[in-house]
C-alpha positions as CSV (number, residue, x, y, z in Angstrom):
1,X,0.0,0.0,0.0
2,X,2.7,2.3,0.5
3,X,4.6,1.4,-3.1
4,X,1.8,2.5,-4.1
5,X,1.2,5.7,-2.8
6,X,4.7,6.7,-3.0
7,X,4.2,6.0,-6.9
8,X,1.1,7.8,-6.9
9,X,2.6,11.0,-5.2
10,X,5.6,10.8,-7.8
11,X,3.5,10.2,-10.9
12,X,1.8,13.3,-9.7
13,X,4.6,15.4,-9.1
14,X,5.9,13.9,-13.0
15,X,2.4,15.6,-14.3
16,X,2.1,18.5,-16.0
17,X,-0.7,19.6,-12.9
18,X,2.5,19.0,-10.8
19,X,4.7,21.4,-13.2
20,X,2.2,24.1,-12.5
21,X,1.6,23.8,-8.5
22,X,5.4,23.8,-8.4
23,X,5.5,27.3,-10.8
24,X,2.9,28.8,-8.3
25,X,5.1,27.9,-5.3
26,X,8.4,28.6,-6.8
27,X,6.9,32.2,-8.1
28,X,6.0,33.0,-4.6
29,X,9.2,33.3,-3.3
30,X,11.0,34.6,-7.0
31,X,8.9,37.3,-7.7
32,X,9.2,39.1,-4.5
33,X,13.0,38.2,-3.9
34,X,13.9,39.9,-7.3
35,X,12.1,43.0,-5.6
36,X,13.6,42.6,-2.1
37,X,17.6,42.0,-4.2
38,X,16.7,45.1,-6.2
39,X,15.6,47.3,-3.2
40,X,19.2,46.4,-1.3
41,X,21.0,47.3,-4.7
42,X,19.4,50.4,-5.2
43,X,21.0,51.4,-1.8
44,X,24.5,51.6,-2.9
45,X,23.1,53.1,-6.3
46,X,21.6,55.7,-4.3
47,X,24.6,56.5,-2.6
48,X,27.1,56.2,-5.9
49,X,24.4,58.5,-7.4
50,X,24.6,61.4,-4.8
51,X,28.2,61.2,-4.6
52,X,28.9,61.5,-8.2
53,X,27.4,65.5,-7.8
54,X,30.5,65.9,-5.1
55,X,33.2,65.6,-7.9
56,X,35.2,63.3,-10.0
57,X,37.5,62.5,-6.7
58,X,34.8,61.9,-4.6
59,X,33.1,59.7,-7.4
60,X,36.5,57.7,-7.6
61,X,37.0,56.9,-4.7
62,X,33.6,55.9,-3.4
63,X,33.6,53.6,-6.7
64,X,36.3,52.2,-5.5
65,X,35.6,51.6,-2.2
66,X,32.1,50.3,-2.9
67,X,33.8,47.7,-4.8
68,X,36.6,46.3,-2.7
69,X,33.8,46.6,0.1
70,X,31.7,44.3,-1.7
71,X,34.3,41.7,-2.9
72,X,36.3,41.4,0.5
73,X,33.5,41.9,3.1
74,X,29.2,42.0,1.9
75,X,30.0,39.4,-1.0
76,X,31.9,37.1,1.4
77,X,29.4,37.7,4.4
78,X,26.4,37.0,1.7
79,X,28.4,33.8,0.3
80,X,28.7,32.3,3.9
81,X,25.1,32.7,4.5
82,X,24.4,30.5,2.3
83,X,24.9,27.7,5.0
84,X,21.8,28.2,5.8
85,X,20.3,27.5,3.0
86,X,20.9,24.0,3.5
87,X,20.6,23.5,7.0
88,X,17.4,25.6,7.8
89,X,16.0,24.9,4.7
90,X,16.5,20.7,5.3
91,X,15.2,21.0,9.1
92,X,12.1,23.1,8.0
93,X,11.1,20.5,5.5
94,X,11.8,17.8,8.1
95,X,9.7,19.7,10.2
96,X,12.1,20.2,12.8
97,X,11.1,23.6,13.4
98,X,13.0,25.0,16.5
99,X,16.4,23.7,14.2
100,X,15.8,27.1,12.5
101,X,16.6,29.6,15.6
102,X,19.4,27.3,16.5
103,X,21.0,27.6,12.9
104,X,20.4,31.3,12.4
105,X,22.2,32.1,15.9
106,X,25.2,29.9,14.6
107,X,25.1,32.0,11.6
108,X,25.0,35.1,13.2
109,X,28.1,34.1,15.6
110,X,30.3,32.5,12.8
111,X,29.9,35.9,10.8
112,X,30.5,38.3,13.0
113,X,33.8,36.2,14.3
114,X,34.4,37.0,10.3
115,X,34.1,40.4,10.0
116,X,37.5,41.7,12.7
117,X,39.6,40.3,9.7
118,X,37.5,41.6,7.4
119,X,37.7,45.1,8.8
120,X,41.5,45.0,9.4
121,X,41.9,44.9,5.3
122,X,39.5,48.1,5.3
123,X,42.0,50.0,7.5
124,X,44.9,49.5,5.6
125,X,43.3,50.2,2.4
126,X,45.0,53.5,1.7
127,X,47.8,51.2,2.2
128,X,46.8,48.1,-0.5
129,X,45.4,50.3,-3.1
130,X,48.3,51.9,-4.1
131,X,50.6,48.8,-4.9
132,X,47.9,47.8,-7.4
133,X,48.6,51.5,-9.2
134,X,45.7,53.2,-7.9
135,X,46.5,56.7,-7.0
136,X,47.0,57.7,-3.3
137,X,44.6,60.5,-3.0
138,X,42.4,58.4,-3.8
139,X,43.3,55.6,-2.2
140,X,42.8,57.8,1.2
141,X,39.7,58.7,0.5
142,X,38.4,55.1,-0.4
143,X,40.0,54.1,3.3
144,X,37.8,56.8,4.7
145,X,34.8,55.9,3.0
146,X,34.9,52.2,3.8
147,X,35.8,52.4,7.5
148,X,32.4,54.2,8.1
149,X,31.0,51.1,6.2
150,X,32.3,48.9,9.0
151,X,29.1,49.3,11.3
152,X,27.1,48.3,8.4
153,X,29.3,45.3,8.1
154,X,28.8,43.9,11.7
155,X,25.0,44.8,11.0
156,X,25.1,42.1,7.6
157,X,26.3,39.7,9.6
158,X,22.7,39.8,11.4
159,X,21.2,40.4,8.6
160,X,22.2,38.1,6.0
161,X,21.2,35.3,8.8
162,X,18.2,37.1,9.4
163,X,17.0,36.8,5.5
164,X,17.6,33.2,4.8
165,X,15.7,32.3,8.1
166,X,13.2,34.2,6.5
167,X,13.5,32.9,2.7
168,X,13.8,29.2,3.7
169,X,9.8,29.5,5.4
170,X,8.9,31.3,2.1
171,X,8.2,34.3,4.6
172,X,9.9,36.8,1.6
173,X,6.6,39.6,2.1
174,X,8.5,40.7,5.2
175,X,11.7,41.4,3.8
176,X,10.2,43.2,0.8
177,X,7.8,45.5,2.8
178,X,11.5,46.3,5.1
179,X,13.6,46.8,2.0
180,X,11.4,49.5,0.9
181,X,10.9,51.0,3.8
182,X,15.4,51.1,4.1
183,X,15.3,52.7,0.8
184,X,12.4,55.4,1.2
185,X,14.2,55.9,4.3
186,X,18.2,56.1,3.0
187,X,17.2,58.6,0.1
188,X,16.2,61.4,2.4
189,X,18.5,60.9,5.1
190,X,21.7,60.0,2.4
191,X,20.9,63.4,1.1
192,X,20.8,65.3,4.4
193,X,24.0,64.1,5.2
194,X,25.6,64.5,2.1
195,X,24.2,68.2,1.3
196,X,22.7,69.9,3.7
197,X,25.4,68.3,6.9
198,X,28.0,68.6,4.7
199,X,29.4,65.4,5.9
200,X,30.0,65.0,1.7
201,X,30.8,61.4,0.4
202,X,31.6,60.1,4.6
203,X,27.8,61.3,4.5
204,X,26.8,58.2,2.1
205,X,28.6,55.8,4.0
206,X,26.9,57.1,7.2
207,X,23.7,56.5,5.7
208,X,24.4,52.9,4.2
209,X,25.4,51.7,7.8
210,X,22.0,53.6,9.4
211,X,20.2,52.1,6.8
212,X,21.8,48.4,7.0
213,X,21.1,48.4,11.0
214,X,17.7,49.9,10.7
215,X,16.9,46.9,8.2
216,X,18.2,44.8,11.5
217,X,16.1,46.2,13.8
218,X,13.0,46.0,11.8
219,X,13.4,42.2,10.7
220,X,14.4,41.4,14.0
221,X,11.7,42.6,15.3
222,X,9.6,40.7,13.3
223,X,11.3,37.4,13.8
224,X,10.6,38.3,17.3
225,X,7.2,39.1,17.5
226,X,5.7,37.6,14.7
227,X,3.0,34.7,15.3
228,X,4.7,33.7,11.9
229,X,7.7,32.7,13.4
230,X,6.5,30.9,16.4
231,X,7.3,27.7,15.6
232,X,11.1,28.4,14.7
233,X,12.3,30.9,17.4
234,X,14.6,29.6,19.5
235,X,16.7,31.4,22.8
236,X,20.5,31.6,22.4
237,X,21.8,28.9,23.9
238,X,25.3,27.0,24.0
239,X,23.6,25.0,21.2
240,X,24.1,28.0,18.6
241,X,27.6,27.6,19.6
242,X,28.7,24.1,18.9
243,X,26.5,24.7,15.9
244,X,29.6,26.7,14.5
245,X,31.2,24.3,13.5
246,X,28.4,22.6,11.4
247,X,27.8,26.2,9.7
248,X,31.4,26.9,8.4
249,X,31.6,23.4,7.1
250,X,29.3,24.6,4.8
251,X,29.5,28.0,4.9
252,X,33.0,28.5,3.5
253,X,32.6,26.5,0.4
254,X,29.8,28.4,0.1
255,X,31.1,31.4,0.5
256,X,34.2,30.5,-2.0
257,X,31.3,29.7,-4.7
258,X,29.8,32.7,-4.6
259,X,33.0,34.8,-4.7
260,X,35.6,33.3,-7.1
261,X,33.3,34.4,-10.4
262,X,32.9,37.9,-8.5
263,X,36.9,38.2,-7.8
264,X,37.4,36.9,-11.7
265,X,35.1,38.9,-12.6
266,X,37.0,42.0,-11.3
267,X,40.4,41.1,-11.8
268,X,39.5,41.8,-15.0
269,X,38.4,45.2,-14.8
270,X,41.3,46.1,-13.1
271,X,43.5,44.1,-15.6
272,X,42.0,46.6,-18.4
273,X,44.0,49.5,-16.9
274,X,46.4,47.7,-18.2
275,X,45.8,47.7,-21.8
276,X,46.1,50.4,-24.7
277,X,43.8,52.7,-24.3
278,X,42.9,52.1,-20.7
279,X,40.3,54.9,-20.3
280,X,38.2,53.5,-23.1
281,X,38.9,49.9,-21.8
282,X,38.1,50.5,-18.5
283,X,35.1,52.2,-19.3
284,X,33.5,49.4,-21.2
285,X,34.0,46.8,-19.2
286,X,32.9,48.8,-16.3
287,X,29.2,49.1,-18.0
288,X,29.3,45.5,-18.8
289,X,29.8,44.4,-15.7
290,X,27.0,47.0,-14.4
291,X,25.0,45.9,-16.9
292,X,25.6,42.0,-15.5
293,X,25.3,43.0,-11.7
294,X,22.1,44.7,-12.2
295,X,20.5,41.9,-14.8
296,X,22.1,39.6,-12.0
297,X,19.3,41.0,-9.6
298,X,16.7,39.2,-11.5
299,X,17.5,35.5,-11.7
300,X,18.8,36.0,-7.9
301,X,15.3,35.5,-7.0
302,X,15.2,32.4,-8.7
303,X,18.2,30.9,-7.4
304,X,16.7,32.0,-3.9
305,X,13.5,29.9,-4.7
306,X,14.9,27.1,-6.3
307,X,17.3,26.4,-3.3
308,X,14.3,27.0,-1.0
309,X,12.0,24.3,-2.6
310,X,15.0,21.8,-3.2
311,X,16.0,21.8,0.7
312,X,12.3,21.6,2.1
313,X,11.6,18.9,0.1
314,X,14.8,17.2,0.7
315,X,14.2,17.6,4.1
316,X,10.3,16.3,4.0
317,X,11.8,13.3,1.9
318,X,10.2,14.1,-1.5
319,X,13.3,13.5,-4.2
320,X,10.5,13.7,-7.2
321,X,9.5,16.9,-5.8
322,X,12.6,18.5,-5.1
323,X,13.8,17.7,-9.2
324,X,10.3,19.1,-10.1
325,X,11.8,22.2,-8.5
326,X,14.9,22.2,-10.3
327,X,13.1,22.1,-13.4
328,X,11.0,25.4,-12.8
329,X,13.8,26.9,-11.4
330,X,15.8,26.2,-14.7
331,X,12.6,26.9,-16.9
332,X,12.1,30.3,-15.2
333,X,15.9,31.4,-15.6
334,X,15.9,30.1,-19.3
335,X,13.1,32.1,-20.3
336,X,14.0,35.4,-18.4
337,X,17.4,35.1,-19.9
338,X,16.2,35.1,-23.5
339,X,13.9,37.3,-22.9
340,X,16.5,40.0,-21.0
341,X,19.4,38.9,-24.0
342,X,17.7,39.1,-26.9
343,X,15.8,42.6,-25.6
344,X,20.0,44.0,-25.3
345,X,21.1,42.9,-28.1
346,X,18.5,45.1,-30.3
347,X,19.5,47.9,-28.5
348,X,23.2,47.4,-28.1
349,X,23.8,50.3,-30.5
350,X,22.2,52.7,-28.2
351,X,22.3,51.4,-24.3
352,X,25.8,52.8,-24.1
353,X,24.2,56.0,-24.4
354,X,22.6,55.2,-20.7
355,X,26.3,55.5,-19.7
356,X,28.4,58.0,-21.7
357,X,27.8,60.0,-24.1
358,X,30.7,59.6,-25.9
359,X,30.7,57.5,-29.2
360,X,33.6,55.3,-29.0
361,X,32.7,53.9,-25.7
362,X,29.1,53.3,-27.2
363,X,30.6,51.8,-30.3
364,X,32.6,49.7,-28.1
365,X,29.5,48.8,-25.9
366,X,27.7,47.7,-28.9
367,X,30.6,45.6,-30.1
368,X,30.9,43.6,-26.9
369,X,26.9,43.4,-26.2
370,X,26.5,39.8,-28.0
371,X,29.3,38.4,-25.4
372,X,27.6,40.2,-22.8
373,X,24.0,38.2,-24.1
374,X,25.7,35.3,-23.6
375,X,27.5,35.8,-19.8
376,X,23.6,36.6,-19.2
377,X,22.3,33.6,-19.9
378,X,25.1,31.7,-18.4
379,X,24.3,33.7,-15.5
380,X,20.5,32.8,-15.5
381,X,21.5,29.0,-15.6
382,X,24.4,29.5,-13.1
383,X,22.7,30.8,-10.1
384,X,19.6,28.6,-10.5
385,X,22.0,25.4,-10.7
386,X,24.4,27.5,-7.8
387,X,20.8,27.3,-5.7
388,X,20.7,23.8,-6.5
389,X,23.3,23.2,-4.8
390,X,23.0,25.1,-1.9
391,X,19.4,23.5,-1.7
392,X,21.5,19.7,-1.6
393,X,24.0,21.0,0.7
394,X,26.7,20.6,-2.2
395,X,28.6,23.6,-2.1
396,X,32.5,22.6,-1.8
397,X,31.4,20.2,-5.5
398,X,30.6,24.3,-6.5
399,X,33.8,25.7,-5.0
400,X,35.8,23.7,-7.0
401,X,33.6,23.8,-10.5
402,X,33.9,27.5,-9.8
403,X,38.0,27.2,-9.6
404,X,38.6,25.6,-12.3
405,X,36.3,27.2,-14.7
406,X,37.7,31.0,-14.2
407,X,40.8,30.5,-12.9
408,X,42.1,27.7,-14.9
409,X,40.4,28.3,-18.2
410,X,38.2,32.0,-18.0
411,X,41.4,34.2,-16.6
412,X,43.9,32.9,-18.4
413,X,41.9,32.5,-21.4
414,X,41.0,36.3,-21.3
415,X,44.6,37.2,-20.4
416,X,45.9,35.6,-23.6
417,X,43.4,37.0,-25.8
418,X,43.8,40.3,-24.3
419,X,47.3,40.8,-23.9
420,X,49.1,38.4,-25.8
421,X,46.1,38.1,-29.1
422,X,45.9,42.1,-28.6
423,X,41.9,41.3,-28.7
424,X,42.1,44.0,-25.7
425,X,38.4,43.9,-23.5
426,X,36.6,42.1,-25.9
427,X,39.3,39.0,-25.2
428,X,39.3,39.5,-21.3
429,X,35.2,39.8,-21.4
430,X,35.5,36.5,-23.5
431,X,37.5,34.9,-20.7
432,X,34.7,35.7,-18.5
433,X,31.9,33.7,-21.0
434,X,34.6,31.0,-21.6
435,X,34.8,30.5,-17.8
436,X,31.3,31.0,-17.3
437,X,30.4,28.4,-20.1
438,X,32.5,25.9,-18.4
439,X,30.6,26.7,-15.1
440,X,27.2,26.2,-16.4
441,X,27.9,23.1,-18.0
442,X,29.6,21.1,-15.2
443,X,27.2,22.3,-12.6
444,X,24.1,21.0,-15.2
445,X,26.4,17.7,-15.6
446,X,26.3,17.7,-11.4
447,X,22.7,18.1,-11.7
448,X,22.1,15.9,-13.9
449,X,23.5,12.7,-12.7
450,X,22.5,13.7,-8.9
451,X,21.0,10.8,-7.5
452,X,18.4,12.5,-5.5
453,X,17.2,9.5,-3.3
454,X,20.6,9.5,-2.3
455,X,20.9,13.3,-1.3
456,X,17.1,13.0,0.5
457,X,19.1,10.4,2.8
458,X,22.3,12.7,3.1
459,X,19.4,15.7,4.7
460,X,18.4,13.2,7.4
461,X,21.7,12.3,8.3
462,X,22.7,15.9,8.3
463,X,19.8,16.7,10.2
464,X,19.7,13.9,12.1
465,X,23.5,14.5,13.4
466,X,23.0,17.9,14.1
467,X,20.7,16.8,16.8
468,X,23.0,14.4,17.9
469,X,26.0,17.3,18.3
470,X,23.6,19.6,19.3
């Protein structure tokens, strides 16, 4: 009797009717994720924005710091997080509810034990910077900026806790209704410290780290008082502690996914000060990879939902289910990235124009926009799979896939072309697709031949010894 209502329930969950509850409950969590990512973007946009009307040296070196910020402390903070995703997500399908608040507090700890190393690099910016060629004034500056961004760093390390707690109970509505509150909140009070204070581009950096802890309060007080979250509070306790361990086992990897395309990815901006023509180089690929963080917004949301669905079903013990999800997740990335790609490359001739106004770098633009289609759709694939993953509690199999496919084939690829082929940007940026490419298609292979009987047994074993340790 239960053969047979096993096969019923996977027969079901093979149907097309299946297919389409799936959609609804993947599109749940997407939709409003790609709002709640945008929201948190637009923050730093805001303050980039408000800076730029301070000068080109205030511009510079916010630029600047906004960047090594990102790839050295939010990025790697973000990338750890995602832990979580397989631990809280796994116990919430298992139904081990109070699992959750144990997790999240091991989180929270393990980052903030992060973020004193983290902050020591910040310091000595002023010192770092120049011994990559990057002029001292603005070097200084960029040390200024970022060590008022330090409060805001020990506030993400609550934060990005705080929001997969939230993501892996599909409770998103929460962290969209707070994200837009942050923002309608940052814009006035970015300005008033910029302008009217006169605190100038320290100002913006000010408001970013009000903003970030403001998001903390308001999400934790949710978490706290919520009836929603009733069933997966938990008090600290020494179990969040020897729960450390567990997190940066999978936390790290994690973390070392998300950030080796990101640190590629910029290496080879940087790397096109170093080519004829530097201004113009540096320029373009700059835009492209704006163009690619902001599209990168989009499919976010469905990597977010994809490795929600795959680790609660996991969890619950539903293998045909959790493939089911896999399959929206790719169908809904494959459609937005032909959708997005095709939509820029009939306007390549005139999107540079969003940018500069000056021809050769929108001639330029236009000539790299069918690479950049295709790092799009790579990246639509890439983060859905990268969920996958996360969602199977994988991520060290995505570490290494991520190793080898930029730094053993996409940089050196794009540093021959470039330098050595004289193809200039357009044979970095084609390191980047190369190295994406190679990404996409070992993480589908992964996917593909994942046994997923065997990974719903691996969740209760994780699970399962987690209650043990704990």
């Amino acid at each position: 009797m239960a053969e047979m209502v096993e096969t019923e329930d996977r027969n079901c969950a093979m149907s097309w009717g299946g297919y389409v509850e799936e959609l609804k409950k993947a599109s749940r969590i997407a939709a409003p994720m790609v709002a709640v990512t945008v929201l948190q973007y637009l923050l730093q946009v805001v303050s980039v924005i408000m800076v730029g009307h301070l000068g080109q040296l205030s511009l510079a070196s916010v630029a600047i710091a906004t960047s090594i910020t990102n790839v050295t402390g939010f990025s790697l903070l973000s990338g750890m997080a995602g832990g979580m995703e397989t631990l809280c997500g796994q116990a919430y399908g298992s139904q081990q509810y109070k699992k959750l608040g144990v997790y999240t507090y091991s989180a929270i700890i393990s980052l903030i034990l992060v973020c004193p190393t983290i902050c020591i690099l910040w310091i000595f910016m002023d010192k770092l910077l120049p011994l990559v060629g990057q002029d001292t004034q603005i070097s200084h500056k960029a040390r200024q900026y970022s060590l008022w961004l330090i409060p805001a760093l020990f506030a993400s390390a609550i934060l990005k806790p705080l929001t997969r707690y939230l993501q892996m109970q599909s409770l998103i509505l929460p962290m969209l209704l707070t994200a837009f509150s942050i923002l309608c909140f940052h814009v006035p009070v970015c300005w008033t410290l910029v302008f009217k204070l006169d605190l100038g581009d320290l100002g913006a950096a000010i408001a970013f780290s009000l903003s970030t802890w403001l998001n903390v309060i308001l999400l934790g007080i949710y978490v706290k008082y919520s009836p929603t979250c009733e069933k997966t509070r938990s008090p600290l306790s020494k179990d969040a502690f020897l729960g450390v361990s567990e997190f940066f086992r999978l936390g790290v990897p994690s973390a070392i996914m998300v950030c080796l395309k990101w640190w590629s990815m910029e290496l080879l901006t940087l790397l096109s000060g170093l080519l004829p023509n530097p201004k113009l180089e540096t320029s373009v690929l700059s835009i492209c990879l704006t163009i690619s963080t902001l599209h990168f917004t989009i499919p976010y949301g469905f990597g977010a939902a994809t490795s929600t669905r795959v680790s609660n079903e996991l969890g619950a013990g539903n293998p045909e289910l959790a493939r089911m999800a896999v399959k929206v997740g790719m169908s809904m990335a494959t459609t937005e990235a032909v959708i997005v790609s095709t939509a820029l490359f009939f306007s390549r001739h005139i999107i540079g124009y969003a940018y500069s106004n000056e021809k050769p770098v929108v001639h330029q633009v236009a000539v790299m926009a069918p690479l950049l289609c295709i790092s799009l759709v790579t990246d639509s694939m890439q983060v859905v799979l990268s969920g996958v993953a996360k969602g199977c509690g994988w991520q060290h199999k995505g570490a290494y896939v991520n190793l080898g496919a930029f730094y053993l084939i996409g940089l050196p690829m794009g540093i021959i072309l470039g330098f050595v082929a004289h193809s200039n940007g357009r044979g970095l940026w084609i390191g980047i697709v190369a190295g994406s490419i190679v990404q996409t298609i070992l993480l589908s292979l992964f996917v593909i031949f994942n046994n997923w009987d065997k990974q719903v047994a691996k969740a209760k074993d994780r699970i399962g010894r987690s209650s043990m340790e704990n």
